[in-house]
C-alpha positions in Angstrom: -32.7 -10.8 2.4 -32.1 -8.8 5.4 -29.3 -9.2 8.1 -29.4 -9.1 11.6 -26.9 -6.5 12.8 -24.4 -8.0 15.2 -22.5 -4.4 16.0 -22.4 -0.9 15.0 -18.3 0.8 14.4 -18.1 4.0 15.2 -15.9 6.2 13.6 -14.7 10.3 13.1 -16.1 11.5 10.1 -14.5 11.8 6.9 -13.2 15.4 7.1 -12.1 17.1 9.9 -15.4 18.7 12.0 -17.8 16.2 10.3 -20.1 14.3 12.4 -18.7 11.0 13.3 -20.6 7.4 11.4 -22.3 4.6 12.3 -21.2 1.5 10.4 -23.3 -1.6 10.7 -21.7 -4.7 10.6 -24.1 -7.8 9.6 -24.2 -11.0 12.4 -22.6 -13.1 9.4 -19.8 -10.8 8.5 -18.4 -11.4 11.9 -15.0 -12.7 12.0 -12.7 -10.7 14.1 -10.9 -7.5 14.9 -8.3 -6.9 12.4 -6.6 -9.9 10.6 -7.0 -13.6 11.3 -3.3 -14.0 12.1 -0.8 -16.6 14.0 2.0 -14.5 15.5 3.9 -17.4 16.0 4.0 -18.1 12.5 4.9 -14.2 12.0 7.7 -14.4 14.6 9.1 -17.3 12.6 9.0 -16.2 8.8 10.1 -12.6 10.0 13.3 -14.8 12.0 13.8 -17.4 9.5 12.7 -15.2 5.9 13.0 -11.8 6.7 11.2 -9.4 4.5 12.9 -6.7 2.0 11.6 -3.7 0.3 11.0 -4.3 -3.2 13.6 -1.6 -4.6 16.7 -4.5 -3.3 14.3 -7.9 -4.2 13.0 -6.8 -6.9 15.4 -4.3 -8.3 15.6 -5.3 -12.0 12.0 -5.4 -12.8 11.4 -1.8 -11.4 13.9 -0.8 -13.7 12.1 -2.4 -16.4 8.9 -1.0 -15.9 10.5 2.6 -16.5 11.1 1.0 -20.3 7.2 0.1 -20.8 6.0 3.3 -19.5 4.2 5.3 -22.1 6.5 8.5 -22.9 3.5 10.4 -21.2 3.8 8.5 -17.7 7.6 8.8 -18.1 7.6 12.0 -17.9 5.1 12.7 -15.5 7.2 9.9 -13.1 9.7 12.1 -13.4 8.8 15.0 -13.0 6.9 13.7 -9.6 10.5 12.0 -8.4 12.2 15.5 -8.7 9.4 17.2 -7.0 8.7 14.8 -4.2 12.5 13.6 -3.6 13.2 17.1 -0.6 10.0 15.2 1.0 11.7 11.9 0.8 15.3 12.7 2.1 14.0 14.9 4.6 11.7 12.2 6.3 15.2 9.8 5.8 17.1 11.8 8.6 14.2 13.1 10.6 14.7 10.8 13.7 17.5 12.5 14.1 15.9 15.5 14.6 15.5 16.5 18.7 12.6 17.9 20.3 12.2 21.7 20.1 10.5 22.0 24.2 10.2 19.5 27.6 7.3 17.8 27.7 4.4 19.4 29.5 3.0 16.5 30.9 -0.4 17.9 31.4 -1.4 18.0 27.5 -2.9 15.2 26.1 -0.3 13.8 23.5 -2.8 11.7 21.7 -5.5 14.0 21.2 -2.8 16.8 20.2 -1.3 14.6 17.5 -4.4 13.3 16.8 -6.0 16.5 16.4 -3.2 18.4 14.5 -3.4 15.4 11.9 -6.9 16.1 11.4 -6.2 19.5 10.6 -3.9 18.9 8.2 -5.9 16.7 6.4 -5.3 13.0 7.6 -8.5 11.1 7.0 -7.5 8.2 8.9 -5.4 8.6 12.2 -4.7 5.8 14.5 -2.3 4.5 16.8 -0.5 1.3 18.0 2.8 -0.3 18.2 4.9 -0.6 16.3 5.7 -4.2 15.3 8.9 -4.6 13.8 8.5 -8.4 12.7 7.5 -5.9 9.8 10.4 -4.1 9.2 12.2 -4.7 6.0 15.7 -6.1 6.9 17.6 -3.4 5.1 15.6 -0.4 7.4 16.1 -2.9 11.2 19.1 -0.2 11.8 16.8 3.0 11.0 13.6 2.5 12.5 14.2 4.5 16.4 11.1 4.6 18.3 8.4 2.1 19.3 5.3 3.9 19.2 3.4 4.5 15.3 1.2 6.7 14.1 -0.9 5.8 11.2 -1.9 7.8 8.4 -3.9 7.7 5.9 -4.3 10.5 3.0 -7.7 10.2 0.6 -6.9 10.7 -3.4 -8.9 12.3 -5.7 -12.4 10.5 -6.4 -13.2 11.5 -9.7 -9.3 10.9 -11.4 -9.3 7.8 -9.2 -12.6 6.3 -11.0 -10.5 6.6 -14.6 -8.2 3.9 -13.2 -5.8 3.0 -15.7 -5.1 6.1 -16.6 -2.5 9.0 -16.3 -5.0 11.1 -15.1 -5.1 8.1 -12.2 -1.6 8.0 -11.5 -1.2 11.4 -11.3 -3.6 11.2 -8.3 -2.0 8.4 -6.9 1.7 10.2 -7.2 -0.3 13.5 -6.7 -1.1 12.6 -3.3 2.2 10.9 -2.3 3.6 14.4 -2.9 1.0 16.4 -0.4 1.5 12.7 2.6 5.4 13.9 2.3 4.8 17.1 2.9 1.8 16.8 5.7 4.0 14.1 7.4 6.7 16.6 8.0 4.7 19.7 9.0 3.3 16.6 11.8 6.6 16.0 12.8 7.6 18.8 13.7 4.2 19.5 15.8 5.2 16.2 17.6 8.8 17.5 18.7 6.4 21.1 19.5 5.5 19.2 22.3 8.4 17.7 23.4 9.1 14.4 21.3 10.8 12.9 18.6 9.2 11.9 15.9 10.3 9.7 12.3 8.9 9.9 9.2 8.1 6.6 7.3 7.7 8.1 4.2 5.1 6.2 1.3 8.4 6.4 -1.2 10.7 4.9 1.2 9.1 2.2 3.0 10.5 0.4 5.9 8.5 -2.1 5.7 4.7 -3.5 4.8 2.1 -0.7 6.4 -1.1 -2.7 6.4 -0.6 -4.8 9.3 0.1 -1.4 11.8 -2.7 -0.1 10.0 -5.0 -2.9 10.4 -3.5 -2.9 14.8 -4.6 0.4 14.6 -8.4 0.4 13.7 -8.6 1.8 10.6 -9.4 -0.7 9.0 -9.0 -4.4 7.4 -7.1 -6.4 4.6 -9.0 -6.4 1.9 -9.5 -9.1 -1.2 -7.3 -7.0 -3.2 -4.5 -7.0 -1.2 -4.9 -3.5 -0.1 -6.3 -1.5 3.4 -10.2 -1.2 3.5 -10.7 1.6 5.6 -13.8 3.5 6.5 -14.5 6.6 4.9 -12.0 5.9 0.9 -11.6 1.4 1.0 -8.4 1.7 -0.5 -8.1 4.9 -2.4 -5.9 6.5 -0.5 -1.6 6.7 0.6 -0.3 5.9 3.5 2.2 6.7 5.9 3.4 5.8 9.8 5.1 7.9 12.2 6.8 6.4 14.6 7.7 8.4 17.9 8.6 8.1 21.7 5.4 10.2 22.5 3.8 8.2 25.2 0.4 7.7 23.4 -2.3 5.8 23.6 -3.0 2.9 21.4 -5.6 2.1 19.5 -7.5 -1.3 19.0 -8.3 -3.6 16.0 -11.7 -3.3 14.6 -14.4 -5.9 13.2 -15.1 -3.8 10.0 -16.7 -6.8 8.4 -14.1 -7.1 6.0 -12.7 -10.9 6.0 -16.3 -12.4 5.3 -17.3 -9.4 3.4 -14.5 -9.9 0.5 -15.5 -13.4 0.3 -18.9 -12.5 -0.3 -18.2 -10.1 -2.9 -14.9 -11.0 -4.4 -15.7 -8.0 -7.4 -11.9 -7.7 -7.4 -10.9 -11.1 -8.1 -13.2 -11.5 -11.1 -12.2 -8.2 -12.8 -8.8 -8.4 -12.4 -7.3 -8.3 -15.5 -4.3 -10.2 -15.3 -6.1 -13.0 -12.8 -3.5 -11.9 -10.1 -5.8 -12.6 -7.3 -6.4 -15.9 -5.8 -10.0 -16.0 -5.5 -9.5 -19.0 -2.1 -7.6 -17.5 1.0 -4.4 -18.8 2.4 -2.3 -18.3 5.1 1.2 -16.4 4.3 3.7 -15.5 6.7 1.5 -15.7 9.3 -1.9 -13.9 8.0 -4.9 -15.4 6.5 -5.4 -13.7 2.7 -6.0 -13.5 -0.8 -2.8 -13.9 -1.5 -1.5 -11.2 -4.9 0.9 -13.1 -7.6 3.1 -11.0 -8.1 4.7 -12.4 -11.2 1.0 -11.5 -12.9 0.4 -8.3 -11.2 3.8 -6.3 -12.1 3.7 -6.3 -16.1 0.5 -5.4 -16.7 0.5 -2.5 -13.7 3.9 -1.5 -15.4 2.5 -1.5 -19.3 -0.8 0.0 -18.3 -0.6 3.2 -16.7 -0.3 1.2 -13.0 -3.4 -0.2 -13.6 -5.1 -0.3 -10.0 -8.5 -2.0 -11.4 -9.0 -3.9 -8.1 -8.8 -0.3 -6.6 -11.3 0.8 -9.2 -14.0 -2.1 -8.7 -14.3 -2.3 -5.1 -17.2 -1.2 -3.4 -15.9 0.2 -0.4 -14.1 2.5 -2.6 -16.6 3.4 -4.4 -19.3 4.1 -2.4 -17.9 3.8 1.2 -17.9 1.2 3.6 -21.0 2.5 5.7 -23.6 3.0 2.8 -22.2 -0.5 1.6 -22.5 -2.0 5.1 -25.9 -1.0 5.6 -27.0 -1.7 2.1 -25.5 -5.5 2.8 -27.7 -5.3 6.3 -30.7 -4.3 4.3 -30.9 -6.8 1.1 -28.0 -9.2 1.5 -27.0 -7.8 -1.8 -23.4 -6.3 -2.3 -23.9 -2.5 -3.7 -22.9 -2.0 -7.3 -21.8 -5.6 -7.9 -22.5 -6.9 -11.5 -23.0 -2.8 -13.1 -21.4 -1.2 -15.1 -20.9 1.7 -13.2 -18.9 -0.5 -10.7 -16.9 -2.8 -12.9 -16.7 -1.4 -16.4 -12.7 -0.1 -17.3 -11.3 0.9 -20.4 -7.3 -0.8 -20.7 -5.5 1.2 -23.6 -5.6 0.0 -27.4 -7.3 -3.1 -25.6 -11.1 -1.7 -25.2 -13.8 -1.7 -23.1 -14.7 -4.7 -20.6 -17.9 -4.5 -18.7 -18.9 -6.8 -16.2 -17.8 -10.7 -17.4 -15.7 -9.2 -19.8 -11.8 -9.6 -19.4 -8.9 -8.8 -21.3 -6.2 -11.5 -22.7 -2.9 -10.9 -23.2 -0.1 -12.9 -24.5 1.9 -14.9 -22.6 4.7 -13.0 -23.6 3.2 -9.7 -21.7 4.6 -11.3 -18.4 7.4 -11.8 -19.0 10.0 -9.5 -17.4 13.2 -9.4 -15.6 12.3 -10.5 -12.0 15.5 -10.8 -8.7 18.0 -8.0 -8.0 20.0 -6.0 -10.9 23.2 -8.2 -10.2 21.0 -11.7 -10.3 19.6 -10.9 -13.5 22.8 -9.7 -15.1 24.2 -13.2 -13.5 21.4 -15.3 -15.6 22.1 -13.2 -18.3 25.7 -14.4 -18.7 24.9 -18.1 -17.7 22.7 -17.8 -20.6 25.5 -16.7 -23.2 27.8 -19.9 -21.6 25.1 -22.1 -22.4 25.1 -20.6 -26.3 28.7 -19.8 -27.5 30.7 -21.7 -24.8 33.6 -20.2 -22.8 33.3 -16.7 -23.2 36.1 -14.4 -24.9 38.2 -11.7 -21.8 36.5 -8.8 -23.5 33.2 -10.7 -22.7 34.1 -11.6 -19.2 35.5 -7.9 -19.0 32.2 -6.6 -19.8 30.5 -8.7 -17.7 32.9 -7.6 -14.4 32.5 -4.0 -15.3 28.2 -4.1 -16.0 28.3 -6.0 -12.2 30.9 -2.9 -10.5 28.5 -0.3 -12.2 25.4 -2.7 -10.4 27.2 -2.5 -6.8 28.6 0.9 -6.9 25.1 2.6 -8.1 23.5 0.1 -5.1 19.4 0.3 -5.1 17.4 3.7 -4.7 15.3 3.9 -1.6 12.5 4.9 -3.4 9.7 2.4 -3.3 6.1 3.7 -4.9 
C-alpha cells in the first residue's frame, strides 16, 4: 500500500561532483532527528559507568580471536597491522601538531574542510560537537579540541556482498588502511588554514563514533547496531576529527531509520548467532536494539568477522533513497524475504537462504571474556578450587604470567 510522504532529506551525492538526492521519508517512519535519547540518563552512566575501549575491557578475548582465526586471515591481519600501524601512530600525536599559517578569517572553514574531504574521497562529511560523555575513560586526557568532524569512507560493494569472507575483511581492513591515510592528508589541510586538527583514528578509538555521527546528520542507528547513512547503510569506516576550527555545525536528521528497522528487522532474523534483540531498549541513555555481545564476538572471531547484519540490510544494499521511495510506493521493504538479500554462505556450515539459520554448539561461545589480568585471576582461582593450596613454583608462575600482563599493558589498536 502506498505512503504518504511526510518530508523529503536532502543530501550531496554519493561521489564528489554528483548531483545531490532526494530521500523520501514515509508520514509513518517519522520518529525524530537522530536518536531517541535522554541526556540525563547519558550524563549519568557516562559519570557513574564510564565507558572503555574494548582493547582494556575486553582484552583477553581479542587475544583469543587471533587463535580462531583461519591461518589465511591471520596472516592477512597481520600483514594489514604492519601496514596501517605509521597511519595509527601518526594520528596518536597529531594534536600536537601546530598550525602551518594565521587564520585568514575571510575563508569559509566549513566549506574548505568540507570540500577538501570531498576530494579526497569522504562520502559522508558532517559536523557537530563533540560530546565527550562519549569518550572512553582511558582517551579523557587525549581528546584537545571541541569541534568534530565526521567521516565516513565507503568499502568495496562487490567484496562486501561475500560477507563472511576474507575477500570481506580484506575490504573492511582495506579501507581502514586508505581512512588513516585520507585522515592525515585532511589534517594537515585543516592546520593549511590555520588550525589544529586530531586524528581519531578507526584503529584507535576514543570512544563510540555513532552518536557524533548520528549529531551530525549523516545518518541514524540502525537495527544492527551500526550507522545507517545515506548513500552505503553501514558499509563503510569511520573516523572523527576533532579541531578548534570555528565551524559550523551540522543538525540531526529524520532519515526514517528508528521505525524503519522495526518494520524490517532483516537483520535480527538472519543473524546467525541471534545477537540482536529483536524489542528495543533503552541503554545508557539511547533507545536501541541492543547487540549481545557475549553471542556476537565468537562467531565474528571463528568466521572470517562475519558482518551478516552488514550483509542483509537493505540500506546497504541498495541505498537508502531507492529503499525509501520503494517503502513510499508499496509499503513493502526492498529485497526483504530474497535470496539475493539474505542468502550467506558461513564456512564448512553451508548455505542459509532466507528462514534458514545456522546452529552451533554451545561450546562455540565460549571464550575468555574481562581484561588479560582478570582472566588469568579466574584462571588460578580455578586451580585452588581443584588441587588446593598451590605449590611456590605455582604461585611463582602465576606472579610472573600477571608482571608479563602489566608490563606489556593493552595495544591501542581497536578494529
Amino acid at each position: 500500500m502506498p505512503k504518504k510522504v511526510h518530508h523529503v532529506v536532502n543530501r550531496p551525492g554519493r561521489l564528489h561532483g554528483d548531483a545531490d538526492v532526494q530521500i523520501p521519508v514515509a508520514e509513518d517512519l517519522v520518529t525524530e532527528p537522530g536518536s531517541p535519547t535522554r541526556e540525563r540518563d547519558v550524563s549519568f552512566y557516562t559519570r557513574e559507568y564510564p565507558i572503555e575501549s574494548q582493547t582494556v575491557e575486553k582484552a583477553a578475548d581479542r587475544a583469543w580471536g587471533y587463535t580462531v582465526f583461519t591461518p589465511e586471515v591471520l596472516e592477512y591481519r597481520e600483514k594489514h597491522e604492519e601496514a596501517n600501524a605509521p597511519f595509527v601512530d601518526a594520528a596518536f600525536v597529531s594534536g600536537d601538531i601546530e598550525p602551518t599559517v594565521t587564520p585568514n578569517e575571510e575563508v569559509d572553514f566549513t566549506a574548505s574542510i568540507r570540500g577538501k574531504a570531498r576530494e579526497l574521497g569522504f562520502g559522508e562529511v558532517g559536523f557537530t560537537r563533540y560530546d565527550r560523555r562519549y569518550t572512553y575513560t582511558s582517551k579523557k586526557e587525549w581528546v584537545k579540541f571541541d569541534n568534530a568532524i565526521c567521516l565516513a569512507l565507503e568499502q568495496d560493494y562487490d567484496q562486501t556482498q561475500s560477507i563472511p569472507s576474507l575477500e570481506a575483511e580484506v575490504a573492511h581492513f582495506g579501507t581502514y588502511e586508505v581512512a588513516g591515510q585520507l585522515g592525515l592528508e585532511l589534517a594537515d589541510h585543516i592546520r593549511s588554514l590555520g588550525y589544529h586538527a586530531q586524528v581519531h583514528s578507526p584503529n584507535d578509538n576514543s570512544g563510540p563514533f555513532i552518536p557524533i555521527f548520528v549529531d551530525a546528520g549523516l545518518g541514524q542507528l540502525g537495527a544492527n547496531g551500526q550507522l545507517l547513512s545515506p548513500h552505503f547503510g553501514s558499509r563503510a569506516r569511520l573516523m572523527i576529527i576533532t579541531t578548534d576550527a570555528p565551524v559550523n555545525h551540522d543538525d540531526p536528521v529524520d532519515y526514517g531509520i528508528n521505525k524503519f528497522c522495526t518494520e524490517c528487522e532483516v537483520c535480527v532474523q538472519r543473524c546467525p548467532a541471534r545477537a540482536l534483540l529483536r524489542d528495543k531498549v533503552w541503554y545508557r541513555g539511547v533507545l536501541k536494539n541492543k547487540l549481545i555481545y557475549d553471542r556476537c564476538r565468537p562467531i565474528m572471531s571463528v568466521y572470517d568477522g562475519c558482518g551478516v547484519c552488514m550483509k542483509v540490510c537493505p540500506i546497504q544494499k541498495f541505498g537508502m533513497k531507492p529503499v525509501m521511495e520503494h517503502y513510499v510506493e508499496t509499503g513493502d521493504i526492498l529485497g526483504k524475504g530474497t535470496e539475493d538479500l539474505e542468502g550467506y554462505d558461513i564456512r564448512d556450515k553451508g548455505h542459509f537462504g532466507p528462514g534458514e539459520l545456522p546452529h552451533f554448539k554451545r561450546s562455540a561461545f565460549e571464550f575468555p571474556s574481562g581484561t588479560k589480568e582478570e582472566v588469568l585471576f579466574e584462571q588460578f582461582k580455578a586451580k585452588l578450587h581443584a588441587n588446593g593450596a598451590p605449590k611456590e613454583a605455582e604461585v611463582m608462575e602465576f606472579a610472573n604470567e600477571l608482571n608479563s600482563i602489566l608490563d606489556k599493558g593493552v595495544s591501542r589498536t581497536d578494529e
